[in-house]
GUDREN-841392 format. One line per field, with one value per residue (C-alpha): residue number from 1; residue in one letter; x, y, z negated. Coordinates in nm, 3 decimals, always signed. Example, Ala and Ser with C-alpha at 12.3 -4.5 7.8 and 13.67 -1.06 7.14 Angstrom:
2
k: (1,2)
r: (a,s)
c1: (+1.230,+1.367)
c2: (-0.450,-0.106)
c3: (-0.780,-0.714)
***
This chain:
514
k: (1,2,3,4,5,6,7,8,9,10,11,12,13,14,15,16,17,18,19,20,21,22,23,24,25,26,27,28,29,30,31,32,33,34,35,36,37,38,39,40,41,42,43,44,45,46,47,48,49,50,51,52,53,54,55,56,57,58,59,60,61,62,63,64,65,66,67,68,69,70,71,72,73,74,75,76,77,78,79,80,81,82,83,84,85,86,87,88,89,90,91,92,93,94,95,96,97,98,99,100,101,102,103,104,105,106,107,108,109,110,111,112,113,114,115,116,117,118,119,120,121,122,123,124,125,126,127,128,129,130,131,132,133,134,135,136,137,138,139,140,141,142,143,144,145,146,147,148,149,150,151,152,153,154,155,156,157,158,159,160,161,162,163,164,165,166,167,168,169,170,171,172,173,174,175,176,177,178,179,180,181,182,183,184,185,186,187,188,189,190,191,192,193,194,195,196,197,198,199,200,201,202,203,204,205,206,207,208,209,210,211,212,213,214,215,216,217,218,219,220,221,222,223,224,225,226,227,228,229,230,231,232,233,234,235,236,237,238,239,240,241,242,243,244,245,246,247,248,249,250,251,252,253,254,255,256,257,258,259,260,261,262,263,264,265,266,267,268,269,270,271,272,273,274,275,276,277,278,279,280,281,282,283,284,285,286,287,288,289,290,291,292,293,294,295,296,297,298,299,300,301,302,303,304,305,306,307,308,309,310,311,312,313,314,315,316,317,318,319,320,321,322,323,324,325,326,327,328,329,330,331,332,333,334,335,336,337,338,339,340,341,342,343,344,345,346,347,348,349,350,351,352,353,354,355,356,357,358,359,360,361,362,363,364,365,366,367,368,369,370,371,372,373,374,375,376,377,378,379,380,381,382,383,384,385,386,387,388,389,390,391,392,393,394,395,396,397,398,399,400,401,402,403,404,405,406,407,408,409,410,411,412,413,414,415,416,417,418,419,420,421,422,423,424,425,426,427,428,429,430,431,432,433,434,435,436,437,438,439,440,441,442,443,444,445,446,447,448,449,450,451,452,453,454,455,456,457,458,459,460,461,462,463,464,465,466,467,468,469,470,471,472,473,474,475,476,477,478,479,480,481,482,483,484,485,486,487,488,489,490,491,492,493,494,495,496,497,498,499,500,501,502,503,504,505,506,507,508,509,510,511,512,513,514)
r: (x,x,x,x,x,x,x,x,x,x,x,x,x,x,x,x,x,x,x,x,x,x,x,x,x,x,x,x,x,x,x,x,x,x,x,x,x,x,x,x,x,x,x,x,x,x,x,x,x,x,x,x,x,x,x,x,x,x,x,x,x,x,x,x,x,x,x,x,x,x,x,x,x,x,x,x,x,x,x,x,x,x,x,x,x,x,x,x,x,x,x,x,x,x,x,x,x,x,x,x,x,x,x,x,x,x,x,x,x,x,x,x,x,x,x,x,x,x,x,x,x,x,x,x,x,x,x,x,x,x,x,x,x,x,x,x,x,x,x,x,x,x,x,x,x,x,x,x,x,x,x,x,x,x,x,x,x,x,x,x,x,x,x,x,x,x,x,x,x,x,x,x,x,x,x,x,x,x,x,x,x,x,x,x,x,x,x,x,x,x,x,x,x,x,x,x,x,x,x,x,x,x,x,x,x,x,x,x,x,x,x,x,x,x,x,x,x,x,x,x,x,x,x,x,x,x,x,x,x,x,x,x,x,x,x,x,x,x,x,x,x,x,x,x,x,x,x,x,x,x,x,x,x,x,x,x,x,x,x,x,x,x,x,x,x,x,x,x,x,x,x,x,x,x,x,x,x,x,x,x,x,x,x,x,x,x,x,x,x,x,x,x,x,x,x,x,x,x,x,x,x,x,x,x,x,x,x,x,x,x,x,x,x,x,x,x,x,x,x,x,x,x,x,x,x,x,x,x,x,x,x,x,x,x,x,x,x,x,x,x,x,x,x,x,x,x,x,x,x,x,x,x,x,x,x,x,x,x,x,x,x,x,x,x,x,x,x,x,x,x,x,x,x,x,x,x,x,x,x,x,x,x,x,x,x,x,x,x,x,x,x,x,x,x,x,x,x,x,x,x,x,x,x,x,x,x,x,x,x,x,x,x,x,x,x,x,x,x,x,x,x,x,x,x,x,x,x,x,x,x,x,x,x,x,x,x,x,x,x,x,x,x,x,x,x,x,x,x,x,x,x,x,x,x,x,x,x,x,x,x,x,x,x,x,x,x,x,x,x,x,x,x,x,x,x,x,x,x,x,x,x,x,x,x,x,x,x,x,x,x,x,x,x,x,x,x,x,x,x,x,x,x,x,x,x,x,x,x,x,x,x,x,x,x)
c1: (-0.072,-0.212,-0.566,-0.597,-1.025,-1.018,-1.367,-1.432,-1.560,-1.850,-1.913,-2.289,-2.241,-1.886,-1.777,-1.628,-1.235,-1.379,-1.656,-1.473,-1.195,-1.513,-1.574,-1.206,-1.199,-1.512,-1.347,-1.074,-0.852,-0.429,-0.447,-0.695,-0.622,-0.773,-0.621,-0.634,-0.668,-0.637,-0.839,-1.159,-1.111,-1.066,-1.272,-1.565,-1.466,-1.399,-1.214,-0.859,-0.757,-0.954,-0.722,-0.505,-0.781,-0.649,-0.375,-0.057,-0.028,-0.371,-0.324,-0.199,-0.126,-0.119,-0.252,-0.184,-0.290,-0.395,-0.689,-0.790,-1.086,-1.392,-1.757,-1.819,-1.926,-1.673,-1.594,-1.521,-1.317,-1.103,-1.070,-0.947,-0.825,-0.607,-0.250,+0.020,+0.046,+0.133,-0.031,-0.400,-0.594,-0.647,-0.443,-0.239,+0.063,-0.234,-0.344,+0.005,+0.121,-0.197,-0.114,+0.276,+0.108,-0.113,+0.181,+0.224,+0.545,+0.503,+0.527,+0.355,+0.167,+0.136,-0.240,-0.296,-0.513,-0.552,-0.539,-0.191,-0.013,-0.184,-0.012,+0.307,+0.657,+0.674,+1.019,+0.946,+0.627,+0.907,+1.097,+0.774,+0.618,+1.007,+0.950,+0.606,+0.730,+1.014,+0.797,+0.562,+0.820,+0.935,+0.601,+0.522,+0.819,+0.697,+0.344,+0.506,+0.766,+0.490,+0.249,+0.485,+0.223,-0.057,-0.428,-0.455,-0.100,+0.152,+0.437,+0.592,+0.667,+0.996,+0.998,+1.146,+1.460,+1.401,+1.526,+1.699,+1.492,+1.279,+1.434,+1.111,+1.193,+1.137,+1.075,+1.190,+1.533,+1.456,+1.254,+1.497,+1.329,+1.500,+1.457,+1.627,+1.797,+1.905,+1.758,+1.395,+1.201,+1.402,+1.083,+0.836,+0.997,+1.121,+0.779,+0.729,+0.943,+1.235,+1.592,+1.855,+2.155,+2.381,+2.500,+2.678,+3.051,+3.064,+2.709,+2.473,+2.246,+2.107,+1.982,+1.638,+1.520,+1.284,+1.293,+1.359,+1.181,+1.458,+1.416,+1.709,+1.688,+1.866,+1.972,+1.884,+1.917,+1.688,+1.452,+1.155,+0.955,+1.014,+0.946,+0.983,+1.253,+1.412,+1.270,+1.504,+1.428,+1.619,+1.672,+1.875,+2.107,+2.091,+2.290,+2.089,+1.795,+2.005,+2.091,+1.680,+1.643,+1.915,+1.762,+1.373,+1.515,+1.594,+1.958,+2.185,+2.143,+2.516,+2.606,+2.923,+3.068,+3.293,+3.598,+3.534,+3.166,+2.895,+2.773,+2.414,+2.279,+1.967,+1.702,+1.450,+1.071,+0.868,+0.805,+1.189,+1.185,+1.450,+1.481,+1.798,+1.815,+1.974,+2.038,+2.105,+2.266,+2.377,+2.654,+2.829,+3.108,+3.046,+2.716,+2.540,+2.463,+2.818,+2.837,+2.670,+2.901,+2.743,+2.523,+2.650,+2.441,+2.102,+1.770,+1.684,+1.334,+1.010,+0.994,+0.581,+0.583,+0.669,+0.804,+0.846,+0.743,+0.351,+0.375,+0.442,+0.208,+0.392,+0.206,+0.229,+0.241,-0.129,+0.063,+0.319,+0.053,+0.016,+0.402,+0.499,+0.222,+0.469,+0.803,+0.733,+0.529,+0.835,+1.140,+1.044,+0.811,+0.529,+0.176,-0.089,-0.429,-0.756,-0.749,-1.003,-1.105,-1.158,-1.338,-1.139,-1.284,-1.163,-1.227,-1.145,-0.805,-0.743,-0.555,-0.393,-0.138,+0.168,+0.241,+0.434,+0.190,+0.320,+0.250,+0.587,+0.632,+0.353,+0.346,+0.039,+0.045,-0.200,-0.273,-0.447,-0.699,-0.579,-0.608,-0.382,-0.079,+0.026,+0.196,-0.046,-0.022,+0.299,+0.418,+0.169,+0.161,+0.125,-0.016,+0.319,+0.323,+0.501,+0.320,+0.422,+0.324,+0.232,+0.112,-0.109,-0.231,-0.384,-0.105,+0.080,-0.147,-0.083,+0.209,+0.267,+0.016,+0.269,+0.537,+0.338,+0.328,+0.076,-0.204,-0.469,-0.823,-1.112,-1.429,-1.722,-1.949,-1.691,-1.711,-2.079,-2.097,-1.875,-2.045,-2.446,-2.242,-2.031,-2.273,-1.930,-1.949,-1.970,-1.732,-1.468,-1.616,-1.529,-1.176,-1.141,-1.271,-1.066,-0.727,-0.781,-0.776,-0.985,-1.168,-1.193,-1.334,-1.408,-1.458,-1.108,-0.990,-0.998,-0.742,-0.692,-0.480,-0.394,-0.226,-0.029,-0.069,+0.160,+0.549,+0.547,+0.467,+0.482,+0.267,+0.297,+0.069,+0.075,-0.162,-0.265,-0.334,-0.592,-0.659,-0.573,-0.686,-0.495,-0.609,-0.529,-0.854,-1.011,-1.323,-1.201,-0.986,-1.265,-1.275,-0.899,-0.859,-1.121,-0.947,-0.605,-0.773,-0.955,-0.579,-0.389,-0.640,-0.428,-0.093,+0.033,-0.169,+0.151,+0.304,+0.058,-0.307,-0.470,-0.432,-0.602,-0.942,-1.054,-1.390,-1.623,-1.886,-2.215,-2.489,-2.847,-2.996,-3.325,-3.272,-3.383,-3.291,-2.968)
c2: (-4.370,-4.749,-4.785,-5.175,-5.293,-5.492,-5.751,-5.726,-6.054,-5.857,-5.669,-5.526,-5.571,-5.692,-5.985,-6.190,-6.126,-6.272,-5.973,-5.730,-5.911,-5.830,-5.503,-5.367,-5.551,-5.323,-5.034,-5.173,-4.858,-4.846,-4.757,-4.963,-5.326,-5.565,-5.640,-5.981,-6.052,-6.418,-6.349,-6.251,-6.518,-6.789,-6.682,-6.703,-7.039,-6.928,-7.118,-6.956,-7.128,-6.850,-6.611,-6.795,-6.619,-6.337,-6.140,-6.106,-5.731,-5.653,-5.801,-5.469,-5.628,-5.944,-5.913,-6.227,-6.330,-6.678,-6.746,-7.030,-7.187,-7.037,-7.047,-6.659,-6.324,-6.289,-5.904,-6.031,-6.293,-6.020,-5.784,-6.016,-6.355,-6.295,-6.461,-6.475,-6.768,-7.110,-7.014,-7.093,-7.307,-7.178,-7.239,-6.947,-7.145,-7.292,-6.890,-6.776,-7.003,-6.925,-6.557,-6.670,-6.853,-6.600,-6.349,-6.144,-6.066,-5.766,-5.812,-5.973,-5.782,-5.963,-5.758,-5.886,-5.781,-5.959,-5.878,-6.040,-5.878,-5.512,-5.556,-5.727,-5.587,-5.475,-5.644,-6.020,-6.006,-5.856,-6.169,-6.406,-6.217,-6.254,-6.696,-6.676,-6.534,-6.779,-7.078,-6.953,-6.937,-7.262,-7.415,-7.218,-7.353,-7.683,-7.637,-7.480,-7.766,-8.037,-7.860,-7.573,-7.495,-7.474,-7.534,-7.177,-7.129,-7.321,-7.192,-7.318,-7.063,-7.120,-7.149,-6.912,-6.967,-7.221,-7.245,-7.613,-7.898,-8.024,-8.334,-8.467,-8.600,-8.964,-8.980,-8.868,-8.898,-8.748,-8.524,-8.339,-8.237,-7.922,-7.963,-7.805,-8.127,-8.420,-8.683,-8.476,-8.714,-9.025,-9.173,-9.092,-9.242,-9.567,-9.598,-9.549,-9.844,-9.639,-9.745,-9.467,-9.568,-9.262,-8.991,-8.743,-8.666,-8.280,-8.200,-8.274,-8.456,-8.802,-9.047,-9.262,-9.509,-9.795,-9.920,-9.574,-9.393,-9.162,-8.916,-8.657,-8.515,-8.155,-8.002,-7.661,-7.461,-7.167,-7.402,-7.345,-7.652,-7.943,-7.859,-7.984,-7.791,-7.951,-8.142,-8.388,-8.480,-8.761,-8.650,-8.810,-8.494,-8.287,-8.011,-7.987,-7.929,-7.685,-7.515,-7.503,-7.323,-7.051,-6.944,-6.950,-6.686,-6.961,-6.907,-7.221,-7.204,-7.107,-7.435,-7.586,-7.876,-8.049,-8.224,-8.507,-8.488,-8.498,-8.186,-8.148,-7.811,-7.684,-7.405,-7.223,-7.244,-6.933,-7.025,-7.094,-7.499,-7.597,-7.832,-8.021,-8.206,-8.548,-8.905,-9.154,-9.476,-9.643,-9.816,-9.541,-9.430,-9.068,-9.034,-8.819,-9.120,-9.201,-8.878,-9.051,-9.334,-9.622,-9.502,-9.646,-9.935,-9.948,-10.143,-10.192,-10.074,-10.330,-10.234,-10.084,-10.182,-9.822,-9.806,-9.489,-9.131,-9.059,-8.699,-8.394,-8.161,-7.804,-7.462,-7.148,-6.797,-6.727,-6.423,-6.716,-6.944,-6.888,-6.783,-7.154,-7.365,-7.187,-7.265,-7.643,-7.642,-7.456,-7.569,-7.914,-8.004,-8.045,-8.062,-7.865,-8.022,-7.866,-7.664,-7.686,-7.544,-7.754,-7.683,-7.621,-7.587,-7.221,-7.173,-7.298,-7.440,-7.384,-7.658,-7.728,-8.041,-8.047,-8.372,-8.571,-8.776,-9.080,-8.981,-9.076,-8.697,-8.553,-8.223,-8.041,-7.667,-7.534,-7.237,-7.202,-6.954,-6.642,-6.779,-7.010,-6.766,-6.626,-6.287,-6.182,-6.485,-6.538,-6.834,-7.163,-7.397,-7.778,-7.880,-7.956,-8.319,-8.604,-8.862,-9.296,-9.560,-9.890,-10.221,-10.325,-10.024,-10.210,-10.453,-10.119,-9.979,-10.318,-10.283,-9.908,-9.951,-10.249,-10.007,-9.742,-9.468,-9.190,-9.239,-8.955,-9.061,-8.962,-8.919,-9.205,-9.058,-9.033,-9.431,-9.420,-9.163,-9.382,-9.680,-9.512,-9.334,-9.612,-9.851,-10.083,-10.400,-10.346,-10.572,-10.365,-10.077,-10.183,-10.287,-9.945,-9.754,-9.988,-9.899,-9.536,-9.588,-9.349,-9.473,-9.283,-9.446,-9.282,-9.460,-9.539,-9.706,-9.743,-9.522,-9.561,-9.362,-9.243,-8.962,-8.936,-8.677,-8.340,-8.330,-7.898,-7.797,-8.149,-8.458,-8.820,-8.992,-9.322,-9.414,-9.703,-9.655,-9.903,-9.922,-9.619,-9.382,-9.055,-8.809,-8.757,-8.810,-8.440,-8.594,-8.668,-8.374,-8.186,-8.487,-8.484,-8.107,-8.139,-8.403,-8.237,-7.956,-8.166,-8.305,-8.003,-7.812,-7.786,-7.669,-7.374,-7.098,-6.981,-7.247,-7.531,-7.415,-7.111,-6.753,-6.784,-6.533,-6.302,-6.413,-6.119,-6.126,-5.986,-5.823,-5.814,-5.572,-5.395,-5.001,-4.882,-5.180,-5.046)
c3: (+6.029,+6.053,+5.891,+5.744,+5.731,+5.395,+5.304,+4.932,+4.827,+4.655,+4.946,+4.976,+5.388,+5.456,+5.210,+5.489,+5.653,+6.010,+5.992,+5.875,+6.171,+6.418,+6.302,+6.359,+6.713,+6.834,+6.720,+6.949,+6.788,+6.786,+6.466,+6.296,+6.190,+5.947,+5.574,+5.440,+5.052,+4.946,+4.653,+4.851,+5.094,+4.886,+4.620,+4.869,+5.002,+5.336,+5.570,+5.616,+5.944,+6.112,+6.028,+6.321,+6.596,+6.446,+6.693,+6.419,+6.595,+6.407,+6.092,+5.947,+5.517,+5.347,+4.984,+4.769,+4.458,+4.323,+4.025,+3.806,+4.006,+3.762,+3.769,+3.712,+3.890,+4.155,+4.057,+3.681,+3.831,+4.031,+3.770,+3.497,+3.628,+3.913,+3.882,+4.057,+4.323,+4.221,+3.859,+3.984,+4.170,+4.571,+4.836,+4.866,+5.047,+5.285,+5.372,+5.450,+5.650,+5.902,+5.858,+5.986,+6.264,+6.344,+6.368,+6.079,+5.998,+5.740,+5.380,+5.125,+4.878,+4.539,+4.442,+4.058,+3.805,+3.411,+3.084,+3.027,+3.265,+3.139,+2.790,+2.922,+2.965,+3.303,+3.338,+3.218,+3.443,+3.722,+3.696,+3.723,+4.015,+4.197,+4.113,+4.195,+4.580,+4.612,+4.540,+4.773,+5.018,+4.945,+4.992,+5.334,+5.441,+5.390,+5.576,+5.873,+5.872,+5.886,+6.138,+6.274,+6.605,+6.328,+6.476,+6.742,+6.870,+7.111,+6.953,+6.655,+6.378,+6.209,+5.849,+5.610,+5.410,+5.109,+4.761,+4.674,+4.726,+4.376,+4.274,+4.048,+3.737,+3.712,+3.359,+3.000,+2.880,+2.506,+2.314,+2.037,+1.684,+1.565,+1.151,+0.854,+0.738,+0.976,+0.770,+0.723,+0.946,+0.847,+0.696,+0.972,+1.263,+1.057,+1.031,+1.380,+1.474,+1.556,+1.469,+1.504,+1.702,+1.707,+1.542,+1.779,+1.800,+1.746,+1.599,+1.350,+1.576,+1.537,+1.809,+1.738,+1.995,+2.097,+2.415,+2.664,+2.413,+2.311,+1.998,+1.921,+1.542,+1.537,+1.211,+1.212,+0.905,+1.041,+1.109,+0.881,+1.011,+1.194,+1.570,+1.902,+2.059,+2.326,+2.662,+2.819,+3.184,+3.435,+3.787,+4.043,+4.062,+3.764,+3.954,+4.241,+4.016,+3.804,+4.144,+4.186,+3.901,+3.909,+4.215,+4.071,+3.815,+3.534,+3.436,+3.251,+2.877,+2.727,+2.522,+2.335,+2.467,+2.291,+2.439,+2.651,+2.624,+2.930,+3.126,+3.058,+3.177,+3.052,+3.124,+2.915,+2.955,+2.898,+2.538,+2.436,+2.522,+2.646,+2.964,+2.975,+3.340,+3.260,+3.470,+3.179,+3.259,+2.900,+3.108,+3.227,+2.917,+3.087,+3.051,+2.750,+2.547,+2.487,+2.285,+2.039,+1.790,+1.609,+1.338,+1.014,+0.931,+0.786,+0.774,+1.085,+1.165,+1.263,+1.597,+1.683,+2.063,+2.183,+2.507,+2.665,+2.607,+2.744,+2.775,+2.557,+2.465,+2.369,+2.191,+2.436,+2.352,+2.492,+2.713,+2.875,+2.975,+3.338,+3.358,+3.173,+3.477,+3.747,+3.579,+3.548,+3.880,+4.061,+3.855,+3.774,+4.082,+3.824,+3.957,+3.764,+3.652,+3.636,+3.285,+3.039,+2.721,+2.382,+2.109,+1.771,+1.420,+1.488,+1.826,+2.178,+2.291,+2.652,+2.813,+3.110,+3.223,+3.467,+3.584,+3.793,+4.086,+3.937,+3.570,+3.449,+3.326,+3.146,+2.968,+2.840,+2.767,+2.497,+2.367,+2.056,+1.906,+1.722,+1.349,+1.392,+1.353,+1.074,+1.342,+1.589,+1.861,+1.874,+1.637,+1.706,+1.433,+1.463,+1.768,+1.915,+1.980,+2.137,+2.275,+2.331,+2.569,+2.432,+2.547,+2.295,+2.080,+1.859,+1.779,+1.703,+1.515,+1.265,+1.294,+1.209,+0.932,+0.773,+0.858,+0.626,+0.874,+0.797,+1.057,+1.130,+0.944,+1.196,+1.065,+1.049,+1.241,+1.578,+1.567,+1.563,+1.858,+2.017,+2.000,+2.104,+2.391,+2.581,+2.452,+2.322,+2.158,+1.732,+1.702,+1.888,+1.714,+1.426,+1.523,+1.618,+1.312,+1.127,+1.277,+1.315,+1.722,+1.954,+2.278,+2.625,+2.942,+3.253,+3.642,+3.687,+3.342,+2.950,+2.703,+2.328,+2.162,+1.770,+1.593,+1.259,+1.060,+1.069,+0.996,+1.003,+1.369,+1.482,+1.484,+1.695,+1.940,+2.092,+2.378,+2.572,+2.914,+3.107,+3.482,+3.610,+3.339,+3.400,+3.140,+2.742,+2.596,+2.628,+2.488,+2.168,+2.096,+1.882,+1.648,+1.622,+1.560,+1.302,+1.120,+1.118,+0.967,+0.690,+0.631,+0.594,+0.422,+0.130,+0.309,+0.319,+0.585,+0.713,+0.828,+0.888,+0.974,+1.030,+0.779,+0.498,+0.563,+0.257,+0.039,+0.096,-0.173,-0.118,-0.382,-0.295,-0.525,-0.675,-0.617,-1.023,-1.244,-1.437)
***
């Protein structure tokens, strides 16, 4: 029997691994080592490359877990935010591979408490504990490989097996719109400045572009509301990153392909989305373009001055939130952002973006509060949204406006917040206000960006980008959500907006008056 000394982070004496690592080396005892929980060490903020003074013989268990980095009682924290690693924010990678240096070589303990996982089936939370441990393994692989020797020992550690190498996507190839009738959105994205310039071979799906921003329109008669269904992502070798994610537990999508036409393999996200991995060169006549013929002619559209697709921002499940940051973190190569919560006319959003470290693929993952489903949680309505890139917002904002395209009416007083809180020039103001544009500035650049209004579950975005501004406008987000609910407040509760609530009437009454 082996006896492993464990520091709660909470601890009344003992909160620390090295004193609990001091206490078990005075007992100097065969039989008594020390147990080392990421949780309490990183919670804490402890240095891990101590663990490395640490003889491997004595390090008796490894307990992992990662956490969204909180401001909050550490025992709370524990209890109800642990993840599994690669969903949070510590350095779980960082902590094993000094274990590994150290000399541990017994098995890693995944130790996680929430709330999700407590009402989860045990066997889709199976499956994202086994991706969580590859990725890790993948990662430690990585450390060891750039410092093998580490910072206490002369002896280089050799990394553990790795999964396929992450080819990162370089950008967007499409976004696809499944909708009940091919020609639903016909009107919206004419307006856009979009000119469709295909119409596939086999199936009843239409290409729309401007510039490389590609939109695929899906007809899908089960589709109750135009949604965004389908990512489309270029990598230099779509197999390798299809071989990537077999082996981090995402299996190839079964899909009809028709004769002749290109091999594009996709995945599925946690919420159903799927990820098609794609290398598009329009001059190759095998590439998945050339599926597409002519589309018969028609008036072409007044292009807007879109150029490429921003980002993505996609509706999760609230129980697939932490479970969809791994599988574009591990799959795609993603790198998470700091999440944050937004305030909604009916509660808080919680956000959080993956992103590529040049920002050419963006995609942020919301969940929404309860009211906005119509089925307990599991069906979010319209805050699916693709995003644009121009040059010159407001030039496209004209433009769009000749075009007729429904833009997103903010309310008055965001323009004069705006202006008392930047301290901006009135007259730019007033551009603004006038062309339905909102304003974001922080030390590093300028962003402007407006929305249209709702198609179903989907609405459009298109941003300008100034300096090196790298976020999505968090700080106008409540003003947005509020308008979106002004504009659908008509539309039907089950499908657009949150469940219509019951009137409760009250009586105040005098006890004796008949």
């Amino acid at each position: 029997m082996r006896v492993a000394y464990e520091a709660l982070a909470w601890g009344r004496w003992v909160a620390d691994y090295e004193h609990a690592w001091r206490i078990v080396a005075m007992a100097d005892h065969p039989a008594l080592g020390t147990c080392l929980d990421s949780f309490h060490i990183l919670s804490r903020g402890s240095d891990p490359s101590g663990i490395e003074r640490i003889p491997g013989a004595k390090i008796f268990f490894l307990q992992l877990a990662d956490a969204p980095v909180l401001g909050m009682d550490v025992l709370q924290w524990s209890r109800h935010h642990r993840c599994f690693p690669g969903q949070g924010g510590l350095d779980v990678a960082g902590l094993t591979a000094h274990a590994l240096r150290a000399g541990y070589d017994g098995p890693l303990s995944l130790e996680v408490f929430n709330d999700v996982f407590r009402q989860s089936p045990a066997a889709r939370t199976a499956v994202d504990a086994y991706r969580s441990l590859v990725f890790l393994e993948d990662q430690v692989a990585a450390r060891l490989a750039a410092d093998p020797a580490g910072t206490a020992r002369d002896r280089p550690v050799a990394a553990p097996a790795t999964v396929p190498a992450a080819h990162v996507p370089s950008g967007f190839a499409f976004a696809e719109l499944a909708v009940d009738r091919v020609d639903a959105l016909d009107p919206v994205l004419s307006a856009l400045g979009f000119e469709r310039t295909g119409v596939h071979r086999s199936k009843p799906v239409h290409l729309w572009q401007q510039a490389t921003a590609r939109l695929l329109v899906n007809a899908d008669p089960a589709a109750p509301w135009p949604r965004l269904a389908t990512l489309g992502v270029e990598t230099v070798d779509p197999a390798a990153s299809v071989r990537r994610a077999v082996a981090l537990q995402s299996p190839v999508l079964p899909r009809q392909r028709g004769h002749g036409e290109a091999r594009l393999d996709a995945v599925a996200a946690p919420d159903g989305t799927e990820v098609f991995f794609c290398r598009t060169d329009e001059a190759d006549p095998g590439g998945w373009t050339h599926d597409f013929r002519p589309a018969p002619y028609a008036a072409p559209a007044r292009a807007a001055g879109l150029t490429r697709i921003d980002h993505v921002a996609l509706s999760q499940p609230w129980q697939f939130f932490d479970e969809a940051t791994l599988f574009y973190r591990s799959v795609l190569g993603l790198e998470p952002d700091d999440g944050l919560e937004v305030a909604d006319p009916y509660g808080l959003v919680r956000s959080r973006a993956v992103t590529t470290r040049d920002g050419a693929v963006r995609v942020a993952l919301n969940v929404q509060p309860a009211a906005y489903t119509s089925d307990g949680g599991t069906t979010p309505t319209a805050t699916q949204h693709v995003a644009f890139a121009t040059d010159d917002l407001r030039a496209t904002a004209r433009t769009l406006r000749e075009n007729g395209a429904a833009i997103l009416r903010v309310s008055a007083n965001y323009y004069d917040d705006l202006e008392a809180r930047h301290g901006l020039d009135p007259a730019f103001v007033h551009d603004l206000r006038t062309l339905g544009l909102l304003y974001d500035r922080t030390d590093h650049g300028e962003f402007l960006q407006l929305f249209t209004t709702s198609s179903g579950q989907v609405f459009f975005e298109v941003v300008q980008r100034i300096g090196g501004y790298d976020g999505y406008g968090a700080t106008n987000a409540p003003f947005r959500l509020a308008a979106q609910h002004t504009h659908n407040a008509g539309w039907s509760s089950d499908r657009t907006g949150p469940r219509t609530r019951p009137h409760t009437t009250m009586a105040l009454c005098q006890g004796g008056i008949p």
